[in-house]
SEGU-244448 format. One record per residue (C-alpha): residue in three letters; x negated, y negated, z. Coordinates in pm, 1 decimal. Layout:
BEGIN
<node residuo="ala" x="X" y="Y" z="Z"/>
...
END
This chain:
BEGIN
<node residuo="unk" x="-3180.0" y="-1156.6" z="-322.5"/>
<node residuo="unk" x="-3029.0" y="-1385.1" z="-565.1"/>
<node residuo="unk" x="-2614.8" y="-1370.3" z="-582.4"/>
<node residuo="unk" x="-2511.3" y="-1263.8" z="-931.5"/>
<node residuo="unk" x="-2183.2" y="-1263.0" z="-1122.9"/>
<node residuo="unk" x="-2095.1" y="-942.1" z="-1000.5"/>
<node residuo="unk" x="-2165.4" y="-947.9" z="-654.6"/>
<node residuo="unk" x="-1973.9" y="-1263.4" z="-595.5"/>
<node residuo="unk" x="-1697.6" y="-1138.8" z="-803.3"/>
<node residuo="unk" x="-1719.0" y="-800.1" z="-576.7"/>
<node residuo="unk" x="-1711.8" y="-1001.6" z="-249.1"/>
<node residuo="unk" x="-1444.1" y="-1237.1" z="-384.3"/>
<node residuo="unk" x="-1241.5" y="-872.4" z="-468.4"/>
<node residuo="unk" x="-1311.4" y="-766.9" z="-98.9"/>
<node residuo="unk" x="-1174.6" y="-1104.8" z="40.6"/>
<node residuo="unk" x="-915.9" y="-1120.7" z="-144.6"/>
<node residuo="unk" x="-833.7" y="-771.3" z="-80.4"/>
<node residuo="unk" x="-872.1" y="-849.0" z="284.9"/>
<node residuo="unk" x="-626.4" y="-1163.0" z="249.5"/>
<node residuo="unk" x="-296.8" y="-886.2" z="69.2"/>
<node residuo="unk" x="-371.9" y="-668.1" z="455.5"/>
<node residuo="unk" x="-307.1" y="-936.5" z="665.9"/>
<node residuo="unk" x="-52.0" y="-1062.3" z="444.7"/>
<node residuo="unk" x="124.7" y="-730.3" z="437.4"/>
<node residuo="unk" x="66.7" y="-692.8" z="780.6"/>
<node residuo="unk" x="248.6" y="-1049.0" z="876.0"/>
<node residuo="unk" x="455.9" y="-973.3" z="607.0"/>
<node residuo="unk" x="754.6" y="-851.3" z="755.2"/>
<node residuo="unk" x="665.4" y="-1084.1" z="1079.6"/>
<node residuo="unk" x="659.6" y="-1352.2" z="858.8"/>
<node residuo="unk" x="995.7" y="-1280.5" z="692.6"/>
<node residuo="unk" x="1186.2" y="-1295.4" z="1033.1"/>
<node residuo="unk" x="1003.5" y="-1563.6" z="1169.9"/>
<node residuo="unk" x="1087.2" y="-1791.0" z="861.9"/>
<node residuo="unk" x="1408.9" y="-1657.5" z="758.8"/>
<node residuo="unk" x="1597.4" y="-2058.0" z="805.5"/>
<node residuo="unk" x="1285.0" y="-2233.1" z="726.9"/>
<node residuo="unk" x="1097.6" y="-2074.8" z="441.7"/>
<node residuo="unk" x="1242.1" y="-2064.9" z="116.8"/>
<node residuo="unk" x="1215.1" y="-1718.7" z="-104.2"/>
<node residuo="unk" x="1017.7" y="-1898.5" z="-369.5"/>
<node residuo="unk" x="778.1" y="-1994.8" z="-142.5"/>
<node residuo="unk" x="702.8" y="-1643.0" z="-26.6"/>
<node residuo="unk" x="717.7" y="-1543.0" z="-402.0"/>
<node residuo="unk" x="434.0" y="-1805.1" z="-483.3"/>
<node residuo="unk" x="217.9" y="-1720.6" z="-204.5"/>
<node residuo="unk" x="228.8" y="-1375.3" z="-220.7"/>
<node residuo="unk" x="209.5" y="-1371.3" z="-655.5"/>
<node residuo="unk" x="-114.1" y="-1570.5" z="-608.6"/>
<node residuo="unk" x="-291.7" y="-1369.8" z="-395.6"/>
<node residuo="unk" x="-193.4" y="-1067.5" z="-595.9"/>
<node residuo="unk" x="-238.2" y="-1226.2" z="-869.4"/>
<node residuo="unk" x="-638.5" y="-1325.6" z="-797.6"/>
<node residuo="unk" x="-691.1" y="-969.3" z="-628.7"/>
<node residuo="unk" x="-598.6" y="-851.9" z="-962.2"/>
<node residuo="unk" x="-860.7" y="-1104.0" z="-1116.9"/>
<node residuo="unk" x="-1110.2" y="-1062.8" z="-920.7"/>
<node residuo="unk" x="-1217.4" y="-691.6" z="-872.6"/>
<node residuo="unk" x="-1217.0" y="-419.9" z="-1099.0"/>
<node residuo="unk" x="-881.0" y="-205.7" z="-1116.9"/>
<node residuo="unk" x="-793.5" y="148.3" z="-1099.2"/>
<node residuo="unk" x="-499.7" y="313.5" z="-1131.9"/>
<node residuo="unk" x="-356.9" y="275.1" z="-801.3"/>
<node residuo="unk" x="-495.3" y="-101.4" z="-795.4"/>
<node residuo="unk" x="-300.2" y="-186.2" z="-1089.5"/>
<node residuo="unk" x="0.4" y="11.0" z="-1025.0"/>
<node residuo="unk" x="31.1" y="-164.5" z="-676.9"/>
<node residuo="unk" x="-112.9" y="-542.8" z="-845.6"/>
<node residuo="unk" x="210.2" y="-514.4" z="-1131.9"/>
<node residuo="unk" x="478.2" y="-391.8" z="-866.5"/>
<node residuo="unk" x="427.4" y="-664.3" z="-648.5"/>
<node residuo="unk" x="389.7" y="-928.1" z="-923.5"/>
<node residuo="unk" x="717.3" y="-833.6" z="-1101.6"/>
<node residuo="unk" x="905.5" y="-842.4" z="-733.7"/>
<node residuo="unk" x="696.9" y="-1186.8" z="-719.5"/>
<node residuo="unk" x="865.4" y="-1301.5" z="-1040.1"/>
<node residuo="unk" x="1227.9" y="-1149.7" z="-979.8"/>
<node residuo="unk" x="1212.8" y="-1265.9" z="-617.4"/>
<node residuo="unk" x="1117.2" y="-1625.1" z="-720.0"/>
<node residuo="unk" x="1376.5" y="-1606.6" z="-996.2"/>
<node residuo="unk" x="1656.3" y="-1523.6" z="-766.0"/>
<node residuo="unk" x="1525.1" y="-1725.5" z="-438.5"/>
<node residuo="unk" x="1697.1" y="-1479.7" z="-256.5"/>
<node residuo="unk" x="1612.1" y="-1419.5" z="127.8"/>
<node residuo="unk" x="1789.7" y="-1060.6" z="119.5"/>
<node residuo="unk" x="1547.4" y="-965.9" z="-172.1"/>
<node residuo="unk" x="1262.9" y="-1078.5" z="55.9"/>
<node residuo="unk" x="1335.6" y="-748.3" z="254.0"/>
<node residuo="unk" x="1277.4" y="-516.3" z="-100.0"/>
<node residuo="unk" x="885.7" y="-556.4" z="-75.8"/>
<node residuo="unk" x="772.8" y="-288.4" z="182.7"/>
<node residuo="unk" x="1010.5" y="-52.3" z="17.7"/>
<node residuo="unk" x="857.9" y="-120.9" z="-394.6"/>
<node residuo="unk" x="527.2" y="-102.5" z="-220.3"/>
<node residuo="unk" x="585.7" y="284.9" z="-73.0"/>
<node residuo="unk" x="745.1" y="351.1" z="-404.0"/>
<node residuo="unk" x="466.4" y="220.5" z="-573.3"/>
<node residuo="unk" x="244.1" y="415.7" z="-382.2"/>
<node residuo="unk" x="476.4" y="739.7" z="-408.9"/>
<node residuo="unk" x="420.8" y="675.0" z="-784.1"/>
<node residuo="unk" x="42.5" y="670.5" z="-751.5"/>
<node residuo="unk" x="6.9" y="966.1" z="-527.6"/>
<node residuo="unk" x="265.3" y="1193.4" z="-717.3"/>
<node residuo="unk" x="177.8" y="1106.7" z="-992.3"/>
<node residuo="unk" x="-187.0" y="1215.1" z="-952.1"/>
<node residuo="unk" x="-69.2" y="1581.1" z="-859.6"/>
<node residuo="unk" x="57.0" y="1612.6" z="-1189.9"/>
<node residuo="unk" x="-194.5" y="1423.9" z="-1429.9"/>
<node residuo="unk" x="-557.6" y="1425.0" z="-1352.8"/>
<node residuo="unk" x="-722.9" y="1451.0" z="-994.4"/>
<node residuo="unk" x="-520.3" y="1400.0" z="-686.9"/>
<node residuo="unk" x="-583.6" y="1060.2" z="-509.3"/>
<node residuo="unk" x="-700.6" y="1219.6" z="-167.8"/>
<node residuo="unk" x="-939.6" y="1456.9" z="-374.6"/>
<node residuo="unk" x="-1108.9" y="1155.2" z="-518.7"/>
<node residuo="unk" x="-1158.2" y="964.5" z="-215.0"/>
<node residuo="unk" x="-1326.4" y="1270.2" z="-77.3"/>
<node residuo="unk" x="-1539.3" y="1289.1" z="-358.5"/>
<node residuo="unk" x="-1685.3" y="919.8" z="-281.9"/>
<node residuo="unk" x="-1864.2" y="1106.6" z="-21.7"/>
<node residuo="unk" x="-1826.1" y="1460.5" z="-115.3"/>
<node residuo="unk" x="-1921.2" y="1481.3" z="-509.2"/>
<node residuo="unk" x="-1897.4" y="1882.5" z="-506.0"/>
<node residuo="unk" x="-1612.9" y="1994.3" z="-308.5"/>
<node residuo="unk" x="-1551.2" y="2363.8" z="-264.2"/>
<node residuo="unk" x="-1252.6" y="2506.8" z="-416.0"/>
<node residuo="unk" x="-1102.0" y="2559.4" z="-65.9"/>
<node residuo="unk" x="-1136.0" y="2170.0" z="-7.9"/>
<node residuo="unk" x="-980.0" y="2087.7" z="-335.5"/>
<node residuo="unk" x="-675.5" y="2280.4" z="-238.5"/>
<node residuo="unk" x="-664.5" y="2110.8" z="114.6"/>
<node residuo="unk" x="-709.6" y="1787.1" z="-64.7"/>
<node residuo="unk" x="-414.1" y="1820.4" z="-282.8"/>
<node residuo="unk" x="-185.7" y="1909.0" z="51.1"/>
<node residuo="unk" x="-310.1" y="1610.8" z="187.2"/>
<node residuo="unk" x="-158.5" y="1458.9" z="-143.0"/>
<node residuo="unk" x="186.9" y="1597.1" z="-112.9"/>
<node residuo="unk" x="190.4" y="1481.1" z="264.9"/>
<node residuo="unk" x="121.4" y="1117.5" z="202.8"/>
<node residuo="unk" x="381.4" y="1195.3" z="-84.3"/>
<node residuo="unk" x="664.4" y="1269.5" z="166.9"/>
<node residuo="unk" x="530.5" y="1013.5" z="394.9"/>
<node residuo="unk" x="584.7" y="728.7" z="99.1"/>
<node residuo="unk" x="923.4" y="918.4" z="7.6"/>
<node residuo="unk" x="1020.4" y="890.1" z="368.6"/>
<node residuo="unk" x="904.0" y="555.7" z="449.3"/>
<node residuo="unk" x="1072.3" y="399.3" z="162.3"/>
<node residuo="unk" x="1392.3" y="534.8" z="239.2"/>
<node residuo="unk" x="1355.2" y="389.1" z="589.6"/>
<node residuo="unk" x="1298.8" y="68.7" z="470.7"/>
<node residuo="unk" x="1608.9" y="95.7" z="198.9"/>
<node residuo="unk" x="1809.8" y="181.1" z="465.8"/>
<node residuo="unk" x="1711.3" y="-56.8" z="682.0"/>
<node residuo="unk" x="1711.4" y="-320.5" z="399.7"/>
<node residuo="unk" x="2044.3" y="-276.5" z="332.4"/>
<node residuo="unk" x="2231.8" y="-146.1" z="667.6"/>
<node residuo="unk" x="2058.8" y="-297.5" z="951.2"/>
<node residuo="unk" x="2019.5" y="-620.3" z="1136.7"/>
<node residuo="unk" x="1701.0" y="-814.5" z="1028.8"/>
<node residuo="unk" x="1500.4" y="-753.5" z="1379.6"/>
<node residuo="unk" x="1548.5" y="-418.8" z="1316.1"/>
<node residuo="unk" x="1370.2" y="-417.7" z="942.8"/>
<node residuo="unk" x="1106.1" y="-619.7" z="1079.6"/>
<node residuo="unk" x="972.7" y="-393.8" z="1343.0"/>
<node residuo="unk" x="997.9" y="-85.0" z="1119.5"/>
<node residuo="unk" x="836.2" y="-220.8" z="828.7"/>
<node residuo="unk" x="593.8" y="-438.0" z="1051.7"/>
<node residuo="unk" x="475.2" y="-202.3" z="1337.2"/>
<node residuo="unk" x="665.3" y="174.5" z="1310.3"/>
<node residuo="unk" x="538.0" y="257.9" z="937.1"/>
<node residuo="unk" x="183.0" y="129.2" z="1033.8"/>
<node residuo="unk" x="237.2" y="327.9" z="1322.8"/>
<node residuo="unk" x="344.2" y="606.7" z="1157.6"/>
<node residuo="unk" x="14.8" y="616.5" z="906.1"/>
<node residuo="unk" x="-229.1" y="584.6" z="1183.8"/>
<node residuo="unk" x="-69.1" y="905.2" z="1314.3"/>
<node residuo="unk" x="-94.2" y="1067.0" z="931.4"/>
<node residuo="unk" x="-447.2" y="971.7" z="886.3"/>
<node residuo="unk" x="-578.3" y="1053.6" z="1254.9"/>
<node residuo="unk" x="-357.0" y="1404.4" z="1224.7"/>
<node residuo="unk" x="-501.3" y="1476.6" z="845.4"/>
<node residuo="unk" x="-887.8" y="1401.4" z="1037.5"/>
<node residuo="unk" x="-785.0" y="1625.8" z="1310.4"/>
<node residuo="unk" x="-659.8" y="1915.5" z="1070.5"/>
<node residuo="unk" x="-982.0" y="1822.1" z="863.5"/>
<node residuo="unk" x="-1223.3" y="1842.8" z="1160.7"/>
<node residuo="unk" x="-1022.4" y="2171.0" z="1246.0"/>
<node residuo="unk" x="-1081.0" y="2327.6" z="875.3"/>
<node residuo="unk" x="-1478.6" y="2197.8" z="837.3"/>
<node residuo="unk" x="-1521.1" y="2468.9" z="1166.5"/>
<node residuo="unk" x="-1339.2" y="2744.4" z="1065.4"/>
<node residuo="unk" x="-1459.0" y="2748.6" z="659.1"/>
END
């Protein structure tokens, strides 16, 4: 099957796409670990690029873009200002980013957790619309929550401490959202 345009481009998207997880997982990791060695504008650079090619190289939706622009403005402020306290700002304008996505979808057009299920689910039931749109305000008080967390710890707490929440407890804390909201899911499917 020959390779065209597209496909690369899709699989260069994917990579790419693959290459912002691990770098927002390490992220925080990466922050501590580097904090005397690695300069701000070197984080700035590394992580504008690979934003910045994600962004070029797959097709964007709403909450693609609003995510790709967030963290390339914080890319061009934190290389502007080379500042190693800014560094901790980017897990919080990510779950404000996000809060902005998934809020903002409960008031204009379809909720984001109603059009995931419709990948799979094209014609939901009116009862599983409703459910999805809860699911929306949960990860919308799980965003609000997690970036005040972060703020907090951004600004109040000793460096160690802002590395483990925003490197292992959040994570943490979503597994436990999504595995819950599948539970609660599997739960509903039986009794509807």
């Amino acid at each position: 099957m020959p390779l065209t345009a597209r496909t690369a481009t899709g699989h260069a998207g994917r990579l790419v796409g693959l290459g912002l997880l691990v770098a927002g997982l390490a992220y925080p990791f990466a922050v501590y670990a580097g904090r005397d060695v690695l300069s701000p504008r070197l984080f700035a650079v590394l992580l504008g690029a690979l934003w910045l090619v994600r962004t070029l190289a797959s097709k964007q939706t709403l909450l693609s873009r609003t995510l790709a622009v967030t963290a390339l403005l914080f890319c061009l402020l934190l290389g502007w200002a080379d500042s190693t306290a800014l560094l901790r700002w980017y897990p919080v304008l990510i779950s404000l980013a996000l809060l902005g996505v998934f809020g903002g979808s409960l008031c204009y057009g379809m909720p984001v957790v109603e059009r995931l299920a419709r990948l799979s689910e094209p014609e939901l039931p009116p009862a599983a619309v409703r459910y999805t749109r809860r699911v929306t305000w949960a990860w919308v008080g799980f965003f609000l929550l997690n970036a005040g967390i972060a703020s907090g710890l951004a600004l109040w707490a000793p460096l160690n401490w802002w590395a483990l929440y925003t490197g292992l407890i959040a994570y943490l804390l979503m597994g436990i959202l999504f595995a819950g909201e599948w539970l609660v899911r599997q739960h509903v499917r039986k009794t509807a």
